[in-house]
N, C-alpha and C positions, 0 to 999 in steps of 0.2 A: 662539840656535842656528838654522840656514839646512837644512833638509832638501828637497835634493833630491827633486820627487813622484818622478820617471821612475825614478832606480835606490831608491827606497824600500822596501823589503818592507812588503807591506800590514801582515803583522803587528805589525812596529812602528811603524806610523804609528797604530794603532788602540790600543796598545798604550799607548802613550804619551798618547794624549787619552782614554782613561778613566782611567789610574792617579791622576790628581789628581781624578779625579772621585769614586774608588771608597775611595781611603786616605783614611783620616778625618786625615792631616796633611797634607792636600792637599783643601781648603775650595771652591776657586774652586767647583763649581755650589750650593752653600749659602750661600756668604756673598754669591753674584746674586742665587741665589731665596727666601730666607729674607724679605727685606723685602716681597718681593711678595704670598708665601705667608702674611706674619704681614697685611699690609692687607686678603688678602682672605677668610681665617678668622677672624680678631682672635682667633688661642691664643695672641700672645705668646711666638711660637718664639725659645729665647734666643738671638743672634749667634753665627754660627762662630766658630770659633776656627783658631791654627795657622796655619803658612806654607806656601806652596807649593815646594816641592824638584824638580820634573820639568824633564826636560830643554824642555820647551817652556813654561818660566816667563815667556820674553820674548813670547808668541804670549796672554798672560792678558786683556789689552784685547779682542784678538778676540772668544776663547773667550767673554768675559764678556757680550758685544754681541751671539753669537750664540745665547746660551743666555735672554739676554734677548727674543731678536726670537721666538724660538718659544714663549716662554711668553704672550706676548702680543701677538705675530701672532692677527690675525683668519684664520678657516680655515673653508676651507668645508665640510668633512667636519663642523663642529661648528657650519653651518648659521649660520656669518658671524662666530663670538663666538670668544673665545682661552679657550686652557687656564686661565690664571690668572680668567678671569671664570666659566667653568663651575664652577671650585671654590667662587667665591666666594659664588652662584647656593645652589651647593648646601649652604652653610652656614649660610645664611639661612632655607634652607627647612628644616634641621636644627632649627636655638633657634628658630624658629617654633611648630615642632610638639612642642618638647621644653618649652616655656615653663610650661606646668601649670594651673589655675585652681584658685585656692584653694576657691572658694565650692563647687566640687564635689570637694573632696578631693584635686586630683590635682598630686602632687606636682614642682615644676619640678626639671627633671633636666640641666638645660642645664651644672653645674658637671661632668660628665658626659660631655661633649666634651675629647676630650682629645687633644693637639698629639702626643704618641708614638703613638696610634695610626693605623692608615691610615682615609681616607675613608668603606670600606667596612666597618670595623670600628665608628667613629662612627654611621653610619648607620644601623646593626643595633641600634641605641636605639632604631629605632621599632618593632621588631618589635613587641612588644607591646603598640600605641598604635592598637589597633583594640576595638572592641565585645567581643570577647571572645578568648580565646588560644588554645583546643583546641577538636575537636570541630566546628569552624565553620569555612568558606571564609573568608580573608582579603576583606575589602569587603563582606561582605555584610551590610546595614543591619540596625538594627533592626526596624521594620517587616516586611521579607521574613522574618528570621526567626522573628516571631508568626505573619505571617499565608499563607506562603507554602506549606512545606513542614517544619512541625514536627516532622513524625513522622521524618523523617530523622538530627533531634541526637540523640546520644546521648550528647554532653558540652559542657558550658560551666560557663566561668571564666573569671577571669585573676589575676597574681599580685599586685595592686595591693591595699593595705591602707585596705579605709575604714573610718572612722569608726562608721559605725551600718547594721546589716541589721534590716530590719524581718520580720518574720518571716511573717505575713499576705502579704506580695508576694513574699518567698522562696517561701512552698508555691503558691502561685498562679503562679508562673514554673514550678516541676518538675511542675504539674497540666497546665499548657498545651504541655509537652512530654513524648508519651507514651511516648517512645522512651529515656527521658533515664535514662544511669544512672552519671555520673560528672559529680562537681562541682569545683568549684577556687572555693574562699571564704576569703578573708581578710577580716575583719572584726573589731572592738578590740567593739564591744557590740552583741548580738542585743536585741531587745525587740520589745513588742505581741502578746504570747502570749492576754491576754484568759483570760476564764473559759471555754473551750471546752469543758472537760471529757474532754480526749485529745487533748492537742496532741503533737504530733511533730514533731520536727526534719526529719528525714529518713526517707522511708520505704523499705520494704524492695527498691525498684528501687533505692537509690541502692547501687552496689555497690564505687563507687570517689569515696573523700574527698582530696583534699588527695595526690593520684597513690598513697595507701595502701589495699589490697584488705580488709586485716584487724584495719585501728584508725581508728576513728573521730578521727580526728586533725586538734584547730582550733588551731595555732600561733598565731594573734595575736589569738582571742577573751581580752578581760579583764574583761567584765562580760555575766551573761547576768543580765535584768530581764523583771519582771512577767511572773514562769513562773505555767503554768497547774494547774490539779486535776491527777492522770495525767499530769504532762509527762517523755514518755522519749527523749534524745537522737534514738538512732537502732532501727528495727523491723526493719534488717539483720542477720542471726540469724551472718553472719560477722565482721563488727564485734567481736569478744572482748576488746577492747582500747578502752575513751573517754578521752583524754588531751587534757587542758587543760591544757597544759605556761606560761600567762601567765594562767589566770584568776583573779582575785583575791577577783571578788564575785560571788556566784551566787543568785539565788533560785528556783532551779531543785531538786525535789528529788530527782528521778533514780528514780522509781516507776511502777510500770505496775498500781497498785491492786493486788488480788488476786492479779491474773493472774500478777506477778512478773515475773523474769527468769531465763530458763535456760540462756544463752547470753554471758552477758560476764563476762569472770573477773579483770578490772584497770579501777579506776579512777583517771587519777592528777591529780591538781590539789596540786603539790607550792608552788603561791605563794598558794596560798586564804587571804584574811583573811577571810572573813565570809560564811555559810552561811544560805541559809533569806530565810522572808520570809512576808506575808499570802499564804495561798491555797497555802504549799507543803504537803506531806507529807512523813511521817517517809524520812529517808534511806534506800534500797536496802532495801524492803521486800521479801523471799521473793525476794531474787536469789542463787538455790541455786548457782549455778557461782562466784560471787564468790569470790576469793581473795587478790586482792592491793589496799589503800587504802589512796592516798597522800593526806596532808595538806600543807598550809602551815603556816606557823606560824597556825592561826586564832584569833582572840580573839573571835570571836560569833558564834552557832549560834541562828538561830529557834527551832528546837524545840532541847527538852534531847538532845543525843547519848543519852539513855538509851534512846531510844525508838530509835534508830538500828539497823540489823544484824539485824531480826526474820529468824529462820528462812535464816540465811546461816549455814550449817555449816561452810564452807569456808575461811572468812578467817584464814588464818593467816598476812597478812603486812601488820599496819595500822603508818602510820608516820605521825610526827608531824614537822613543821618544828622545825629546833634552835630550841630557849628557849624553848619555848611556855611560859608563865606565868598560866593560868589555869585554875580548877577540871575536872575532866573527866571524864566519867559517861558509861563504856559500860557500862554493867550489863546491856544485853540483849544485848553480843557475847558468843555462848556458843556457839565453834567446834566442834562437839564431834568432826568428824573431824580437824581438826585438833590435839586434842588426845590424836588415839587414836595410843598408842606399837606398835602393831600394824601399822600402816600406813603406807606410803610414796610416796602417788602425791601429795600436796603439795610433796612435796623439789623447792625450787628450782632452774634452774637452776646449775649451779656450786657448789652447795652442798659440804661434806661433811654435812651431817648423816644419821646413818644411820635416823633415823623421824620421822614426823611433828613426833613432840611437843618432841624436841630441835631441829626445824627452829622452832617456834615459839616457844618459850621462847629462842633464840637472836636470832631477831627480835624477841621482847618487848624483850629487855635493850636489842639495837643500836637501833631502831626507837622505844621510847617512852621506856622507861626513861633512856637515855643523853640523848634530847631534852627530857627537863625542864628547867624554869628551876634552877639553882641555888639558888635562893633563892626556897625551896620551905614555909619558913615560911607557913603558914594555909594551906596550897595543897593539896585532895585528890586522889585518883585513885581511881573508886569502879567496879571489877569485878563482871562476874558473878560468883553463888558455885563455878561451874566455872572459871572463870579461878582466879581468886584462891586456890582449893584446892589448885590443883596448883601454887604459888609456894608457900605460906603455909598453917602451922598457926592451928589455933583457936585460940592465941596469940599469931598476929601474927611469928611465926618460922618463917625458912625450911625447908620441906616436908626432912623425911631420908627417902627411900625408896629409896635402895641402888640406883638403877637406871643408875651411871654418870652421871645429871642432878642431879645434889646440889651440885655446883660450880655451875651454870648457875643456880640458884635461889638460892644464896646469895649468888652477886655481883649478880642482879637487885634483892633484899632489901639488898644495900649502898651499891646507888648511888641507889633511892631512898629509904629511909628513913635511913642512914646519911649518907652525901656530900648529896644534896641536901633532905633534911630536908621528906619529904613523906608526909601522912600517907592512908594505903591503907586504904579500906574494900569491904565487900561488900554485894552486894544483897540 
C-alpha cells in the first residue's frame, strides 16, 4: 500500500504504525527487538509469534531497520552508548550485585530476575542489598554507623535469614546504640549466652520485634543454645505474646528466678522437639499472667515437666503436638483460677464456654487429651491432684457433679483411658 504523506491525516498515518506495534498479532517491534533484548539481558525472552495484518505490511523491512537503528544507535543524550547497551550495562550490574556469597550466608537471588518484569521492577532486588533495611539512610557504611552518630538509630535490621546470631555481639550492638528501640532479626540459631547469670535477649527499649509492638515474635529462630542461669527472652513488659513459631530445640528455660513474670500470658513453640539442657531452670517459674502454652510434639525435656508451671494460676490453655507418645508429668500445673467455675475473665477468645472451668476442661480434651499417641499402652499422664479431681473420681472414673460439665469429663475419661489406652495418675 502507497500512502500519500500530503493528503494523509495524521491520525491515520500514526494510527497505522502503532497498530502492529500495540496488537499482540502484529509482532514486528518484538520479533526486531527480542533478539537484541535477549543478547543483552540473557532472560531468554521466548520469540514472537503471529503475523502482521496492517495495512503497511509491505513498509515491514523499513519499519524493522528503523526500529533497529534506534535501539542501537549510539546517542548522545545517553553520553555516546545506545539503548540496547544501557540495558545490557545494567543487567550486569544487576546478577553482579544479586550473585550472593556463600561463605557469609547470602543467598544468590540472581534466578530472581525475571524477563516479564520491567527493569525497574528487577532492579528493586537491590533494595535491601545495603548494611541494613530500616531505621538507616540507604549508604551509610558500617563504620559511620558505630562511630559517627549512634544515638540517632532507633532501628536496624534486615530481612535476610542467617544462619547463626551470636548473642554477646547481639547486646553489644543494642548497647552501642542508645537510641535503639526496634529490631528486624532473622536468624535459624541464637547461641553464646555463657553463664552470665541474667542474660537477656532483648531489653525493655526494644519495643518493636520483627515490625510487631506486642509479641516478641522470632519466625526463623530454630535452635536457641547454651541458655544461661535467669535467661528471659525479652524485659519488654508489652511483649505479652513470645512466639517461636520454627523452634524445635531450646535450651533456654524461659525464667526470671524469683522475680517471675507478670506480664506475658502466651507462649508458643508449636514445633518444639526437645526442651532444657545443662545450666537451664525449671520452665515458667511464677509467671502469674501466663495462660496460654503451646507445645510441639516434644520427646525430651531436661528437667522433668513436674517441676514445670510453679505458681502459674492462669494456664488454662496448654496444648500438646498431635501423637506426642511419651510419658508426661505436670503434676505441679495446678491452675487454680482456671479451674474456678465462678469465673470468666480466662474465656477465650471465640469461645462459647460460659466459665472458666468449662473453657478449660474443653481445652484439656481438645488440647491434650485428643493429642495423645494412640497407642498409649505403658504410656502415663500424671496430674496435679486439682487437675485430676475435677476430671476423676477416687476411682479413676469420671467426676458426676451435676454442673452441665459431666459430658465434658466423661469424653475426656474416654478418649484417654478408653480409645487411647493410657494410664492417668495423681500427684
Amino acid at each position: 500500500m502507497i500512502m500519500n504523506i500530503e493528503k494523509t491525516i495524521s491520525e491515520h498515518a500514526v494510527s497505522d504504525i502503532l497498530t502492529p506495534m500495540l496488537e499482540s498479532q502484529d509482532r514486528i517491534v518484538t520479533e526486531d527487538v527480542a533478539p537484541l533484548f535477549d543478547q543483552a539481558t540473557g532472560l531468554d525472552t521466548p520469540p514472537a509469534s503471529g503475523t502482521v495484518t496492517t495495512t503497511i505490511e509491505e513498509s515491514r523491512n523499513l519499519i524493522s531497520a528503523i526500529i533497529r537503528r534506534a535501539w542501537t544507535a549510539t546517542l548522545t543524550m545517553l553520553g555516546g552508548a545506545s539503548v540496547i547497551s544501557y540495558i545490557a550495562a545494567a543487567y550486569t550490574y544487576l546478577r553482579n550485585r544479586l550473585q550472593g556469597n556463600e561463605t557469609y550466608g547470602i543467598p544468590d537471588r540472581r534466578s530472581e530476575i525475571s524477563a516479564s518484569s520491567p527493569l525497574a521492577a528487577n532492579l528493586a532486588l537491590l533494595n535491601d542489598r545495603k548494611i541494613v533495611s530500616i531505621g538507616v539512610p540507604d549508604g551509610l557504611g558500617i563504620m559511620q554507623l558505630m562511630t559517627s552518630k549512634p544515638s540517632a538509630i532507633t532501628a536496624i535490621g534486615d530481612d535476610m535469614v542467617y544462619d547463626l546470631c551470636y548473642y554477646p555481639q547481639l547486646s553489644n550492638l543494642i548497647a552501642a546504640l542508645p537510641s535503639l528501640n526496634e529490631i528486624n532479626i532473622h536468624c535459624k540459631r541464637m547461641t553464646g549466652f555463657g553463664y552470665t547469670g541474667g542474660a537477656r535477649w532483648f531489653p525493655a527499649t526494644i519495643t518493636k520485634i520483627n515490625g510487631k509492638t506486642n509479641e516478641l515474635y522470632m519466625p526463623d529462630l530454630e535452635r536457641m543454645e547454651e541458655s544461661a542461669y535467669s535467661a528471659l527472652p525479652s524485659e519488654n513488659r508489652d511483649f505479652n505474646v513470645w512466639n517461636f513459631p520454627a523452634m524445635k530445640y531450646c535450651r533456654c528455660s524461659f525464667w526470671n528466678g524469683s522475680n517471675g513474670c507478670d506480664w506475658v500470658e502466651e507462649i508458643l513453640m508449636p514445633v518444639i522437639e526437645s526442651m532444657g539442657g545443662y545450666a537451664c531452670d525449671p520452665f515458667a517459674l511464677n509467671f502469674t499472667a501466663l495462660r496460654k502454652v503451646v507445645w510441639g510434639k516434644v520427646s525430651y525435656t531436661w528437667f522433668s515437666e513436674s517441676s514445670f508451671y510453679q505458681n502459674c494460676q492462669n494456664i488454662i490453655h496448654l496444648e500438646y503436638g498431635e501423637g506426642i507418645a511419651r510419658n508426661i508429668n505436670i503434676s505441679n500445673w495446678n491452675p487454680t483460677n482456671a479451674l474456678d467455675a465462678s469465673r470468666t475473665d480466662l474465656i477465650e477468645e471465640g469461645s462459647t464456654a460460659q466459665n472458666n472451668l468449662q473453657q478449660f476442661l474443653s481445652n484439656f480434651r481438645d488440647y491434650i487429651a485428643l493429642r495423645l499417641t494412640d497407642n498409649g499402652s505403658g504410656k502415663t499422664l500424671t496430674l496435679s491432684q486439682a487437675v485430676f479431681s475435677e476430671i476423676w473420681n477416687s476411682q479413676g472414673q469420671p467426676q458426676v457433679k451435676g454442673d452441665g460439665l459431666d459430658e465434658l469429663r466423661a469424653d475426656i475419661h474416654r478418649i484417654i483411658r478408653t480409645d487411647k489406652q493410657w494410664a492417668v495418675n495423681k500427684a
